[in-house]
N, CA and C atoms as an extended XYZ file, in Angstrom:
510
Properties=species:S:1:pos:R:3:atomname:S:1:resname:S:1:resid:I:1 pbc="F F F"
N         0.838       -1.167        0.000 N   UNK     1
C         0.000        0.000        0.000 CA  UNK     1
C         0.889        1.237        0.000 C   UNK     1
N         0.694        2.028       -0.525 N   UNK     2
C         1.280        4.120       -0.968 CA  UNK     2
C         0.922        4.860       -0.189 C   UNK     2
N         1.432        5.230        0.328 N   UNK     3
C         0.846        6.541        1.280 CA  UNK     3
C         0.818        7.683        0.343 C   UNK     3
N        -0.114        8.574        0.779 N   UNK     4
C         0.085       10.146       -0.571 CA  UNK     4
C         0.801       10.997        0.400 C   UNK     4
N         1.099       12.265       -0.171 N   UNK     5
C         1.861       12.951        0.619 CA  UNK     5
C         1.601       13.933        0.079 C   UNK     5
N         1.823       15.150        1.362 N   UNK     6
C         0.674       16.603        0.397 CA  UNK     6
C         2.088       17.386        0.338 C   UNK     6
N         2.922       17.018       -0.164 N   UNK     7
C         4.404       17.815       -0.133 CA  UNK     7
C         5.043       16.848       -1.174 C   UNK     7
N         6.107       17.755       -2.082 N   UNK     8
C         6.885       17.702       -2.895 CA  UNK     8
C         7.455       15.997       -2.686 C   UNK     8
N         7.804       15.271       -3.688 N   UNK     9
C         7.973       13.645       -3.381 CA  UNK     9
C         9.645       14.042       -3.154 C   UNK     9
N        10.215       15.164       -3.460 N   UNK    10
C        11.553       15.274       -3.861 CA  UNK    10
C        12.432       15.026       -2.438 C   UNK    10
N        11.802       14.969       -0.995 N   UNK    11
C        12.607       15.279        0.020 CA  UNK    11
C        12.723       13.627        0.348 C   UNK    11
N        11.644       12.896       -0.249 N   UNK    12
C        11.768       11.568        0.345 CA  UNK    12
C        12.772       10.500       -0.404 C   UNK    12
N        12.916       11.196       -1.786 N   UNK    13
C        14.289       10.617       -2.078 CA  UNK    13
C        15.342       10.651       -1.826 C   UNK    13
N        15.822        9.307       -1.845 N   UNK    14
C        17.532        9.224       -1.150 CA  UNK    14
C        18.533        9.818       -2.259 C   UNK    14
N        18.994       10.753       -1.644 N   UNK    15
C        20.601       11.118       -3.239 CA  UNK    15
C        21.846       11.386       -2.307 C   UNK    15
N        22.557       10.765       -3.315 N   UNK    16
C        24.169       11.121       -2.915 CA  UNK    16
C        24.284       12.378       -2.366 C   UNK    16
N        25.337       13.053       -1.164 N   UNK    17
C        25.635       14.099       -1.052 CA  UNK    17
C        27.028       14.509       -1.008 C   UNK    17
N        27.299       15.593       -1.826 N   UNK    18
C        28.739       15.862       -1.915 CA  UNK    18
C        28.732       17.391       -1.335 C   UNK    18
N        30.486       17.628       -0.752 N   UNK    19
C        30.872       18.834       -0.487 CA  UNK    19
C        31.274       19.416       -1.279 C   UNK    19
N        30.564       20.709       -2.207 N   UNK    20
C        31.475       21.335       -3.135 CA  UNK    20
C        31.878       22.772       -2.994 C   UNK    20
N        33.337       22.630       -3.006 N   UNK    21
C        34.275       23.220       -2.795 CA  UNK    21
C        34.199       24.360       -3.846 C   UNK    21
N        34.214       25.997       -3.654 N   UNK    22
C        34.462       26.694       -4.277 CA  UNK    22
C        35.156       27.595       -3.565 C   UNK    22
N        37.239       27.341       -4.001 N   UNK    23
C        37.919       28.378       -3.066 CA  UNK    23
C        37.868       27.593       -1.610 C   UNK    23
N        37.841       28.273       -0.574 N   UNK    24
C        37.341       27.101        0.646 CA  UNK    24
C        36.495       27.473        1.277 C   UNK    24
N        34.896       27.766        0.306 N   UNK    25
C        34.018       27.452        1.005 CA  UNK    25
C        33.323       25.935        0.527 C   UNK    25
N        32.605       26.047        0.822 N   UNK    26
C        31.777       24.519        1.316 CA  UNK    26
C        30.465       24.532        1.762 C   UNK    26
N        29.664       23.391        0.539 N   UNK    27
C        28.352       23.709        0.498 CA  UNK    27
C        27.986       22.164        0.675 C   UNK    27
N        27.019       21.568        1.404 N   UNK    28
C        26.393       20.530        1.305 CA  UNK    28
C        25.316       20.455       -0.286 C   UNK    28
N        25.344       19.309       -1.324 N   UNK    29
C        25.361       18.924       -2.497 CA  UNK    29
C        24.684       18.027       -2.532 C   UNK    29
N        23.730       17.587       -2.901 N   UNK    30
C        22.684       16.808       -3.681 CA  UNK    30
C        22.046       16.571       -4.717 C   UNK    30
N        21.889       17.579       -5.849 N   UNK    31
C        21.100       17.548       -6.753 CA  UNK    31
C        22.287       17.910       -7.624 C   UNK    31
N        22.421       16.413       -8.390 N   UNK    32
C        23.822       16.247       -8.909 CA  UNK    32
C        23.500       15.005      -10.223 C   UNK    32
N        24.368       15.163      -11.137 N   UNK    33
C        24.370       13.532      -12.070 CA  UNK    33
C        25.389       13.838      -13.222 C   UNK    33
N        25.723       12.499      -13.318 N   UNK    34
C        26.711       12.830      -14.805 CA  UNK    34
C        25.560       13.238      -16.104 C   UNK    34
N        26.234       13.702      -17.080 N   UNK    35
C        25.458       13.826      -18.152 CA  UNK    35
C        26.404       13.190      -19.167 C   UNK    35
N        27.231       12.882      -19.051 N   UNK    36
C        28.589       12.941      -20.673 CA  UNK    36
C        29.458       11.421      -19.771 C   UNK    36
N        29.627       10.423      -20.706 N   UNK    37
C        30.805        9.650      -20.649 CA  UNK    37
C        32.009       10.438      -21.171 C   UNK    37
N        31.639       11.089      -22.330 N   UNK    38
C        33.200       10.796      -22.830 CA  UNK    38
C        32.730       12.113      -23.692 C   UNK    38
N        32.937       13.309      -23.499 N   UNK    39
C        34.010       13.610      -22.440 CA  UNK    39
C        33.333       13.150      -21.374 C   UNK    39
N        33.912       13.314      -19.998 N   UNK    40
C        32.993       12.777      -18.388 CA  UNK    40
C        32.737       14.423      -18.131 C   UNK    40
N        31.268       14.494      -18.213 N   UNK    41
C        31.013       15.494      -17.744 CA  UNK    41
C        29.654       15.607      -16.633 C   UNK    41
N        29.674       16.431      -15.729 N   UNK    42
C        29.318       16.217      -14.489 CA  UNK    42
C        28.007       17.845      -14.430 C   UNK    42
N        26.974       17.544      -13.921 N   UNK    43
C        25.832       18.783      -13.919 CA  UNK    43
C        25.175       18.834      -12.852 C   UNK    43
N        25.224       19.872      -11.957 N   UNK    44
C        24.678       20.060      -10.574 CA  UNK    44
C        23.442       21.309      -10.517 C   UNK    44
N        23.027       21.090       -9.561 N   UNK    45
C        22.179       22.138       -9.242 CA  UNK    45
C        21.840       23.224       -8.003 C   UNK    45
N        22.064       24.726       -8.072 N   UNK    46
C        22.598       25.394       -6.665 CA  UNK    46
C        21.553       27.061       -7.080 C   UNK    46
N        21.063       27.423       -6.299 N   UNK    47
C        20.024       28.258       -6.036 CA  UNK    47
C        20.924       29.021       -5.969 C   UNK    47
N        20.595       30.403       -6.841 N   UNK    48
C        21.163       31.687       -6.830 CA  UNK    48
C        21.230       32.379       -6.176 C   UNK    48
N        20.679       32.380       -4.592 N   UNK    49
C        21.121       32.854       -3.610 CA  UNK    49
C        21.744       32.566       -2.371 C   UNK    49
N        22.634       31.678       -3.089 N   UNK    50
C        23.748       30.690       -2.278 CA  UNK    50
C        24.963       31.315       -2.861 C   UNK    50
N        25.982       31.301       -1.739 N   UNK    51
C        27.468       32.056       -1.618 CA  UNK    51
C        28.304       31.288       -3.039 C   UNK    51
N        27.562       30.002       -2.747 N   UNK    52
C        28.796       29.477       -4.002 CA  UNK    52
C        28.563       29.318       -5.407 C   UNK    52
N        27.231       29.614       -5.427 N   UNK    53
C        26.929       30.057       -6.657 CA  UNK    53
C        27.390       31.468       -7.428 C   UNK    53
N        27.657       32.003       -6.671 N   UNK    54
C        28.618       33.289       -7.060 CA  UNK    54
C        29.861       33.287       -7.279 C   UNK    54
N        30.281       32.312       -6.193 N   UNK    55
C        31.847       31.942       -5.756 CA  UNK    55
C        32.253       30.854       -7.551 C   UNK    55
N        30.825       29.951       -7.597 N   UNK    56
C        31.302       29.116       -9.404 CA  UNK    56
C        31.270       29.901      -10.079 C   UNK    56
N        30.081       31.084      -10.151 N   UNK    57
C        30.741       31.560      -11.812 CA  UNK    57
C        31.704       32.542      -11.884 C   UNK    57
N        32.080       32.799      -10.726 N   UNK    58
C        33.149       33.704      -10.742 CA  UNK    58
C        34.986       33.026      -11.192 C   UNK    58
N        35.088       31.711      -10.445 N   UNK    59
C        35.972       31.026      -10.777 CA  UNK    59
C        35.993       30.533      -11.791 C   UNK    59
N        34.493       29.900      -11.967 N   UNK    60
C        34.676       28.586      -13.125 CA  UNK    60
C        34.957       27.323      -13.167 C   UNK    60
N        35.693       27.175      -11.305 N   UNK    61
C        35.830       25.894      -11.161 CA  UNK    61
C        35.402       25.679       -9.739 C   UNK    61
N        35.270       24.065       -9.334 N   UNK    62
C        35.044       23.669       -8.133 CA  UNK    62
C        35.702       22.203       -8.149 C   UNK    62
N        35.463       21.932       -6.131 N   UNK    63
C        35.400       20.253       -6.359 CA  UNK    63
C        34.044       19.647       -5.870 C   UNK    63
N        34.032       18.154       -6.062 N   UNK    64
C        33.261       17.877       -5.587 CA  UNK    64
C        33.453       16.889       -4.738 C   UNK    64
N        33.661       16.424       -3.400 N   UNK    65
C        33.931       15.674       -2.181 CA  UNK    65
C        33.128       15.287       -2.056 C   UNK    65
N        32.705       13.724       -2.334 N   UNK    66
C        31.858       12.876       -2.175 CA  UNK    66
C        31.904       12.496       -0.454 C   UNK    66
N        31.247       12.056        0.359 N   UNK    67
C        32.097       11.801        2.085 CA  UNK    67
C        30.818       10.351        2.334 C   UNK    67
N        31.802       10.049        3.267 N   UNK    68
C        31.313        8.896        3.432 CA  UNK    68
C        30.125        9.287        4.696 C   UNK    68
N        29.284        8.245        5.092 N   UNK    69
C        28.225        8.798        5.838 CA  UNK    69
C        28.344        8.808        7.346 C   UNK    69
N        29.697        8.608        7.711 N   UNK    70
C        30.228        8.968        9.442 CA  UNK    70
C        30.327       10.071        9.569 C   UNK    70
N        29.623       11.629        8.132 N   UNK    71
C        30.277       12.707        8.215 CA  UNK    71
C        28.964       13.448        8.177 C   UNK    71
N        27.815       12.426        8.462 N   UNK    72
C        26.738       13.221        8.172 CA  UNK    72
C        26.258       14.541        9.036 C   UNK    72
N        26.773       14.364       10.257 N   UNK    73
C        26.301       15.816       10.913 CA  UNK    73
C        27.012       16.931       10.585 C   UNK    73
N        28.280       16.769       10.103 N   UNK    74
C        29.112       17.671        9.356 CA  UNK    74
C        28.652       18.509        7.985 C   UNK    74
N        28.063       17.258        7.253 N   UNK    75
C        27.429       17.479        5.870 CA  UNK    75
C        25.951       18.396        6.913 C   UNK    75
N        25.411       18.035        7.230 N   UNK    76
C        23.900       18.526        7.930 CA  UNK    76
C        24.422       20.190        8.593 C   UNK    76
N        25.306       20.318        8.838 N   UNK    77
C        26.124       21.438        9.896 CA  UNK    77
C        26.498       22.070        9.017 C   UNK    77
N        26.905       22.200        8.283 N   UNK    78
C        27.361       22.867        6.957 CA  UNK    78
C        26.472       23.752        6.164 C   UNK    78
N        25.759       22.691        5.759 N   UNK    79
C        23.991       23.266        5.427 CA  UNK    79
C        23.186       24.026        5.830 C   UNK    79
N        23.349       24.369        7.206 N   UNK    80
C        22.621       25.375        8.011 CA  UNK    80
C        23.760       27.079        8.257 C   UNK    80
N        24.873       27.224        7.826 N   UNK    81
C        25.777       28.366        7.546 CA  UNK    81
C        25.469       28.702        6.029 C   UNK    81
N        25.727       30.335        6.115 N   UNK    82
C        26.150       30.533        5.027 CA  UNK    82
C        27.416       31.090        4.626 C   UNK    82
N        28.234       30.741        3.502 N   UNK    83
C        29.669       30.872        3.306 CA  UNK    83
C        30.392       32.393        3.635 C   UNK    83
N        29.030       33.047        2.662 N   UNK    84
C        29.637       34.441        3.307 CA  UNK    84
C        29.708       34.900        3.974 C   UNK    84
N        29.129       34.406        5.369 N   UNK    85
C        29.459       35.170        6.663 CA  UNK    85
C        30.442       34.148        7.376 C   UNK    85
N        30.335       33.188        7.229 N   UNK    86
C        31.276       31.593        8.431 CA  UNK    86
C        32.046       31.117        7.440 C   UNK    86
N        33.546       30.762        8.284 N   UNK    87
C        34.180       29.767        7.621 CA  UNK    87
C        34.138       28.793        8.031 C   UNK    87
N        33.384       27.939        6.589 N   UNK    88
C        32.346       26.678        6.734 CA  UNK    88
C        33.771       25.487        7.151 C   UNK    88
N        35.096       25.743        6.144 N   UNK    89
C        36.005       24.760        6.259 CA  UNK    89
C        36.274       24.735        7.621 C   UNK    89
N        36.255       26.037        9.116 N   UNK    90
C        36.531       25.699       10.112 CA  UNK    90
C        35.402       24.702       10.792 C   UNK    90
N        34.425       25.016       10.585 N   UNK    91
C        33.087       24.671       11.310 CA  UNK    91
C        33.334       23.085       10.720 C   UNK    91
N        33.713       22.718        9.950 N   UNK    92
C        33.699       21.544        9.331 CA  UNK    92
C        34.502       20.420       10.409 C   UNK    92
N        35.650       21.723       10.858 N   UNK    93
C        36.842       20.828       11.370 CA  UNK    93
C        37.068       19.375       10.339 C   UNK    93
N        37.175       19.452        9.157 N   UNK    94
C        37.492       18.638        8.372 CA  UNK    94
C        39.151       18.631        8.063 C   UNK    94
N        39.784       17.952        7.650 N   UNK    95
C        41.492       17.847        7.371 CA  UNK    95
C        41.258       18.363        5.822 C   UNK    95
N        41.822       19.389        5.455 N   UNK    96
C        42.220       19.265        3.881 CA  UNK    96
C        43.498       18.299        3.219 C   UNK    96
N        43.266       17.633        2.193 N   UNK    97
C        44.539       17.331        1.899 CA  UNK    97
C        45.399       18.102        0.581 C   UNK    97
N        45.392       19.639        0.643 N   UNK    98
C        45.232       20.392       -0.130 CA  UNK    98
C        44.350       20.950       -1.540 C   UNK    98
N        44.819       22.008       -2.386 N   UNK    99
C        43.876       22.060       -3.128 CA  UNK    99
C        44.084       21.851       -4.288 C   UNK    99
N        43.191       21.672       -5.497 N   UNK   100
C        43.559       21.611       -6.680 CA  UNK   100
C        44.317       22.559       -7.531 C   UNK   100
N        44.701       22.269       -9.054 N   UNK   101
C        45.365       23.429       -9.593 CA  UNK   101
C        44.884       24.890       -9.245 C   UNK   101
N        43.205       24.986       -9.170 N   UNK   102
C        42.042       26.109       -9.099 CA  UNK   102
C        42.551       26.786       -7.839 C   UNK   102
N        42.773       26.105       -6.455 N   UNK   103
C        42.739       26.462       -5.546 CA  UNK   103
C        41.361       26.168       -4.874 C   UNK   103
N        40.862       24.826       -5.516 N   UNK   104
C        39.356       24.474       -4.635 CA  UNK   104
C        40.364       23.492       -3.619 C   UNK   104
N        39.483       23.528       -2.676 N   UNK   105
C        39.766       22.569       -1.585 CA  UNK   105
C        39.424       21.038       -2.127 C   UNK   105
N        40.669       20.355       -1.440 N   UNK   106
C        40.214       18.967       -1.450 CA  UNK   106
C        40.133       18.234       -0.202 C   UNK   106
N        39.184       17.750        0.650 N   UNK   107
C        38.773       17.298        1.869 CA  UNK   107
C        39.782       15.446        1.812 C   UNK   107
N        40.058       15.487        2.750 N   UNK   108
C        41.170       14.279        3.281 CA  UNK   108
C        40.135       13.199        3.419 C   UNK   108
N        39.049       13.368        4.141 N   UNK   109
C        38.000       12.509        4.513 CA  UNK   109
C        37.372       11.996        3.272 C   UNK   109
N        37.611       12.445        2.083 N   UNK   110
C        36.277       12.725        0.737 CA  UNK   110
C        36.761       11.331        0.643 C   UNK   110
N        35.718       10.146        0.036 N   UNK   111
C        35.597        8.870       -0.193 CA  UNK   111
C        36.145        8.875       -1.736 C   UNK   111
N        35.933        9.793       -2.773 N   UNK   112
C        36.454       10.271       -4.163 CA  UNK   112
C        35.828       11.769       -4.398 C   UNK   112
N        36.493       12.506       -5.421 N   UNK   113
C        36.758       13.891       -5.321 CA  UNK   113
C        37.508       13.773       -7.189 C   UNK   113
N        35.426       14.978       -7.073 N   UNK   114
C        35.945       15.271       -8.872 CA  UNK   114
C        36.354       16.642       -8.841 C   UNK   114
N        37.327       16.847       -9.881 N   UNK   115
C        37.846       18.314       -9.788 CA  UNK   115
C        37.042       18.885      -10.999 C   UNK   115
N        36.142       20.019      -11.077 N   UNK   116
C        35.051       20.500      -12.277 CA  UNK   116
C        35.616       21.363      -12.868 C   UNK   116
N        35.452       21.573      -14.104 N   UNK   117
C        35.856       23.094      -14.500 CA  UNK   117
C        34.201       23.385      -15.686 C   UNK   117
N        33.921       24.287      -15.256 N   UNK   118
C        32.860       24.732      -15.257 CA  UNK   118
C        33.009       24.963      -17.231 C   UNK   118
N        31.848       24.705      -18.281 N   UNK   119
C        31.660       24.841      -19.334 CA  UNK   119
C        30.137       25.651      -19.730 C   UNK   119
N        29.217       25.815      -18.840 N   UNK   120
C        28.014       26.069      -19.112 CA  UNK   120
C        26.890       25.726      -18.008 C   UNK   120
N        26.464       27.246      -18.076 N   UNK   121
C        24.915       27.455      -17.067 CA  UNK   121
C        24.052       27.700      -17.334 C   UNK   121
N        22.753       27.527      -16.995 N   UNK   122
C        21.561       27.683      -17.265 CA  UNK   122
C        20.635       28.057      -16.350 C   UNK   122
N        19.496       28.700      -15.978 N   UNK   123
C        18.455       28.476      -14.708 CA  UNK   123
C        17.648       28.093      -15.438 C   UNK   123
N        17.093       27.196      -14.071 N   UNK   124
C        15.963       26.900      -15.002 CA  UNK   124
C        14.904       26.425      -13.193 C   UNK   124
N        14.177       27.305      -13.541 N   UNK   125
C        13.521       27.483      -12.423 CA  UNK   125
C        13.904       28.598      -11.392 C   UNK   125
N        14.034       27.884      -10.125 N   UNK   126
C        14.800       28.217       -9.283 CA  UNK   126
C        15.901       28.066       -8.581 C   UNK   126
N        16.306       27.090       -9.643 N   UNK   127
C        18.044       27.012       -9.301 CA  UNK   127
C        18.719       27.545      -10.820 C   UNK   127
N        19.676       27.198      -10.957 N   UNK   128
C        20.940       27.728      -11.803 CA  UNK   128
C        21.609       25.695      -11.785 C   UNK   128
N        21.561       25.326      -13.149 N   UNK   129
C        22.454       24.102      -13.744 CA  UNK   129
C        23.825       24.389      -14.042 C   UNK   129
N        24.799       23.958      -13.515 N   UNK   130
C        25.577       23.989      -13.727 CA  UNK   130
C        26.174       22.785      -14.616 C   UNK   130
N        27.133       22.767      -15.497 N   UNK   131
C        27.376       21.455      -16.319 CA  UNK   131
C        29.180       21.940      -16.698 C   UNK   131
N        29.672       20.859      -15.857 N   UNK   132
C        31.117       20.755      -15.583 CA  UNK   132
C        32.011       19.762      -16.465 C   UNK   132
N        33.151       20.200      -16.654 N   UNK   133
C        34.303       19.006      -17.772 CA  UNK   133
C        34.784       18.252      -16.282 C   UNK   133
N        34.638       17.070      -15.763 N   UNK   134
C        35.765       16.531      -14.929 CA  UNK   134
C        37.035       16.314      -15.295 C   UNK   134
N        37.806       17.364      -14.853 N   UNK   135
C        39.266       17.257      -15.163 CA  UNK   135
C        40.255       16.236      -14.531 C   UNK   135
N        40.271       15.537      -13.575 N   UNK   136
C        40.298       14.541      -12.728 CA  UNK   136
C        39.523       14.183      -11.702 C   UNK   136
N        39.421       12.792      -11.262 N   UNK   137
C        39.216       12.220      -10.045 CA  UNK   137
C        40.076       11.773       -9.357 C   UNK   137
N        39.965       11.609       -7.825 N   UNK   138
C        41.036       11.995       -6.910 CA  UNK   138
C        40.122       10.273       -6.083 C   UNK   138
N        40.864        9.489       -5.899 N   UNK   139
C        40.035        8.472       -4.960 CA  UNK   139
C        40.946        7.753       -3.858 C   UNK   139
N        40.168        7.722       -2.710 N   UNK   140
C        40.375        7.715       -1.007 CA  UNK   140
C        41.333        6.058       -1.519 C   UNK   140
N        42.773        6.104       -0.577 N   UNK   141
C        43.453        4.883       -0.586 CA  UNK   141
C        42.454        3.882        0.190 C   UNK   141
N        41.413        4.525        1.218 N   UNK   142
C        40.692        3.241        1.628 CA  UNK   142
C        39.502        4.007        2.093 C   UNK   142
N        38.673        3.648        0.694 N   UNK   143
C        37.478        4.249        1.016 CA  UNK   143
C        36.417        3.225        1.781 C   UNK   143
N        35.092        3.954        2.483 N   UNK   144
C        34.470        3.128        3.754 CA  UNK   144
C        33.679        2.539        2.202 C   UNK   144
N        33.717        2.830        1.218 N   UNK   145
C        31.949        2.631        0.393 CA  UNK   145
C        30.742        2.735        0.819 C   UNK   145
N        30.796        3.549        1.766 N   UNK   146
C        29.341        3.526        2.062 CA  UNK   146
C        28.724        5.290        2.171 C   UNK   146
N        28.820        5.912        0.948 N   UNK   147
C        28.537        7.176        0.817 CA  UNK   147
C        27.517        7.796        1.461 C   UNK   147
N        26.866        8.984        1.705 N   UNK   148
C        26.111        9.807        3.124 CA  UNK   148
C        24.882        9.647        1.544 C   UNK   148
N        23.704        9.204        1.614 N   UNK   149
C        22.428        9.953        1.331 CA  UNK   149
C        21.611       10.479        1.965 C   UNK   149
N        20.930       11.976        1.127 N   UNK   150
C        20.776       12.897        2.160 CA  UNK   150
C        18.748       12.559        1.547 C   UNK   150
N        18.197       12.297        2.743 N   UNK   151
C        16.757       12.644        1.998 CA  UNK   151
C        15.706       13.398        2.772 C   UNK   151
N        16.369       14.628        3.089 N   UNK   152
C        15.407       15.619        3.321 CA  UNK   152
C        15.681       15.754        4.691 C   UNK   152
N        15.376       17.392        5.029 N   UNK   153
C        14.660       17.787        6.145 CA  UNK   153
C        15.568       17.240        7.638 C   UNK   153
N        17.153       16.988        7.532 N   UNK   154
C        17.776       16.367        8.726 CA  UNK   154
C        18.172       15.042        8.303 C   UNK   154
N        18.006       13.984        7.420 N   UNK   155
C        17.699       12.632        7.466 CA  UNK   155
C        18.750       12.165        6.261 C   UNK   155
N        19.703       11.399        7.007 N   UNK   156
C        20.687       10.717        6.029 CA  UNK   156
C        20.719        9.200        6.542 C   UNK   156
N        21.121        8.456        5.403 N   UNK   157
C        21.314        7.151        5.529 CA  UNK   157
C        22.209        6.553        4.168 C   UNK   157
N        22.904        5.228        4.495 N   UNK   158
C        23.966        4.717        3.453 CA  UNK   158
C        23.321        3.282        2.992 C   UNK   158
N        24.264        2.733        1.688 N   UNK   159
C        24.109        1.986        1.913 CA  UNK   159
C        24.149        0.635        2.431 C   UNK   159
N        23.851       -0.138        2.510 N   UNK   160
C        24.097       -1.605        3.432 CA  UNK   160
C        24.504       -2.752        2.632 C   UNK   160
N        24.171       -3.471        2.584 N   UNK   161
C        24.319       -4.552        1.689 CA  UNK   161
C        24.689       -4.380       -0.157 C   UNK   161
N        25.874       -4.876       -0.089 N   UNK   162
C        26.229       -4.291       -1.699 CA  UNK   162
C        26.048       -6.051       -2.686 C   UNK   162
N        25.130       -5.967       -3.440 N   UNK   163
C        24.800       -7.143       -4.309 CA  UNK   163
C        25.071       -6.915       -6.381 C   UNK   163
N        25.663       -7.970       -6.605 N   UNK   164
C        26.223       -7.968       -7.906 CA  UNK   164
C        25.348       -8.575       -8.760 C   UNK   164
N        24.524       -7.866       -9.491 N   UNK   165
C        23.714       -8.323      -10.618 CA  UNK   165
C        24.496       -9.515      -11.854 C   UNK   165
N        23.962      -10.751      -12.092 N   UNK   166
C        24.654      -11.571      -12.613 CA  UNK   166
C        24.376      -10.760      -14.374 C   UNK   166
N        25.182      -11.394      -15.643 N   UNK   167
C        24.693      -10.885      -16.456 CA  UNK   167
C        23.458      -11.992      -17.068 C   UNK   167
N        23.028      -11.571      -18.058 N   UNK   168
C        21.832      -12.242      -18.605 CA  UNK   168
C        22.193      -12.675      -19.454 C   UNK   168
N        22.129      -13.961      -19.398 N   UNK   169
C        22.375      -14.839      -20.646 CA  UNK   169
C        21.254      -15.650      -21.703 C   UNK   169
N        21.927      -14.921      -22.636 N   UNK   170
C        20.376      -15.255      -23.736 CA  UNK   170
C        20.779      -15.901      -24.691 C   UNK   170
């Protein structure tokens, strides 16, 4: 049986959350997906009256710090500052393990870490699309695999059990 729900279905989905780095601030990240194999290109989504939405098109570049989900009150803590008044990297108390060519931060903790360079924006609505070239990926010597999903309103969870689809033989 479905329950209905008199609110947006969007908070009850589970999505990846990443830290993206513009310079060293730091934004909690969700509304994210590749669009491009080849080139690998990467397209996010960030409301125009957020610090780092100013902070991307001004640079052109960012990262993106995927974190594993022991970091969720960090990721949740983050989310509630805004860049231009707090420095989010202190509040983070996160380790950097320096930054990219750009000068974005790269987080020590990040499970993998794409470095973006920004090609094209759009709004569309009430956010602003961003659509990035991944210039490298950066990946943890021992990552937990079990990345932070964020689904709404306080509420993260990972995943558990990892199962390998056989192929289909026809």
């Amino acid at each position: 049986m479905t329950k209905q729900m008199n609110q947006s279905p969007i908070p009850a989905q589970p999505r990846v959350v990443a830290l993206l780095a513009c310079g060293h601030n730091l934004m909690p990240l969700s509304w994210h997906m590749p669009v491009s194999k080849q080139p690998f290109r990467y397209a996010f989504a960030i409301r125009e009256e957020n610090y780092s939405h100013a902070l991307l098109r001004q640079s052109g570049s960012c990262t993106l710090n995927f974190m594993g989900i022991e970091h969720y009150e960090t990721i949740d803590r983050l989310g509630r500052f805004h860049g231009d008044a707090y420095d989010k990297l202190a509040i983070s108390e996160l380790a950097q393990r320096g930054t990219d060519e750009e000068g974005n931060l790269l987080l020590d903790a990040a499970e993998f870490i794409y470095e973006c360079r920004l090609i094209e924006q759009n709004c569309w609505g009430d956010h602003s699309i961003f659509v990035c070239n991944v210039a490298r990926i950066r990946l943890h010597e021992n990552p937990t695999g079990r990345l932070a999903l964020f689904s709404g309103k306080g509420r993260y969870m990972s995943t558990g059990e990892v199962y390998q689809a056989q192929k289909a033989l026809l």
